[in-house]
C-alpha positions in Angstrom: 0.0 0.0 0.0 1.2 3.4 -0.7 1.7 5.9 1.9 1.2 9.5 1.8 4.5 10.3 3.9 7.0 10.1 1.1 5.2 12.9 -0.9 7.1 16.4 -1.3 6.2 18.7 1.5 5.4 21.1 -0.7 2.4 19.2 -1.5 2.0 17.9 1.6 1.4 21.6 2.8 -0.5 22.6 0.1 -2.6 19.6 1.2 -2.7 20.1 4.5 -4.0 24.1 3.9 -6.5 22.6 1.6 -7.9 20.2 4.7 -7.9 22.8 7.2 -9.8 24.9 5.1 -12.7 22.4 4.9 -12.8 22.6 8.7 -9.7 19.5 9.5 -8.1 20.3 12.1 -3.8 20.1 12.5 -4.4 16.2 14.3 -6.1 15.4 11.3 -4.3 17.0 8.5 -1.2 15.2 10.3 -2.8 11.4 11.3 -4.3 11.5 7.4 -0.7 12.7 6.1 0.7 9.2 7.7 -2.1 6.9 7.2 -1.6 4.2 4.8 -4.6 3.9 1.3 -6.5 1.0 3.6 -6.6 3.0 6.4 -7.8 6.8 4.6 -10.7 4.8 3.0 -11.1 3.3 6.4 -11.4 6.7 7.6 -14.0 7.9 4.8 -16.0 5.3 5.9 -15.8 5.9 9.6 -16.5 9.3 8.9 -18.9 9.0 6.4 -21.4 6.5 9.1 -20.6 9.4 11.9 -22.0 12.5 10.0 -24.6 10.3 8.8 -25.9 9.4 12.1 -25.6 12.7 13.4 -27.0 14.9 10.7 -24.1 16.8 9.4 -23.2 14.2 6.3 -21.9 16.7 3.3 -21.3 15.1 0.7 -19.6 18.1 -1.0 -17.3 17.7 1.7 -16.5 14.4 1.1 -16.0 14.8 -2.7 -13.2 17.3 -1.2 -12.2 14.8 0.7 -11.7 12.6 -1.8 -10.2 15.0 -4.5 -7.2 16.1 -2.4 -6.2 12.5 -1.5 -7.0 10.5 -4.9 -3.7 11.9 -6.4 -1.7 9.8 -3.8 -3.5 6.7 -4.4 -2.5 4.2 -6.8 -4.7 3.5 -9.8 -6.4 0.6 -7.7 -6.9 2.7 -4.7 -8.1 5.6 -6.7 -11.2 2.7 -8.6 -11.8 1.6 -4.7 -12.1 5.2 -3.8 -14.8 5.6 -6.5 -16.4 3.0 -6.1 -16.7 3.9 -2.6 -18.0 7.0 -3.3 -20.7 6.3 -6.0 -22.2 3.8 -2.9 -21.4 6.7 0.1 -23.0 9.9 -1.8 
C-alpha cells in the first residue's frame, strides 16, 4: 500500500492548507498525512457513518475529501475510492 509520507512537503502543505480549510483540524491534516490507502478509505467510511448518524453528512465535503487524496492513491486505490464514493454519496 502506498503511503502518503513520502510525498514532497510542498504538497504535503499545500494539502494540509486545503484540509484545514474544509474545517480538519492540524491532528487530522497530520494522522491522514501518515495513514496508509487502507486506512484513509477506512477513515472515509468511519466518517462517512458518523456524520450520517448525526445529521451533518456533506457530501460536498466528502468529494473534497476525496479529490485532495486520490492523487496519492494508486490506480487501484483511486477505482476503490470511486467506487466507494458512488455507494457513500
Amino acid at each position: 500500500m502506498k503511503n502518503l509520507r513520502g510525498h514532497k512537503k510542498s504538497s504535503e502543505s499545500k494539502i494540509g492548507e486545503t484540509l484545514r480549510g474544509y474545517g480538519f483540524d492540524e491532528k487530522k491534516v497530520n494522522d491522514y498525512a501518515s495513514m496508509s490507502e487502507e486506512r484513509l478509505i477506512e477513515e472515509l467510511i468511519k466518517s462517512v457513518k458518523e456524520s450520517k448518524k448525526n445529521g451533518t453528512f456533506d457530501a460536498q465535503k466528502i468529494q473534497t475529501f476525496a479529490s485532495i487524496v486520490a492523487p496519492r492513491l494508486d490506480e487501484n486505490g483511486r477505482k476503490k475510492l470511486q467506487k466507494l464514493l458512488k455507494e457513500i454519496t
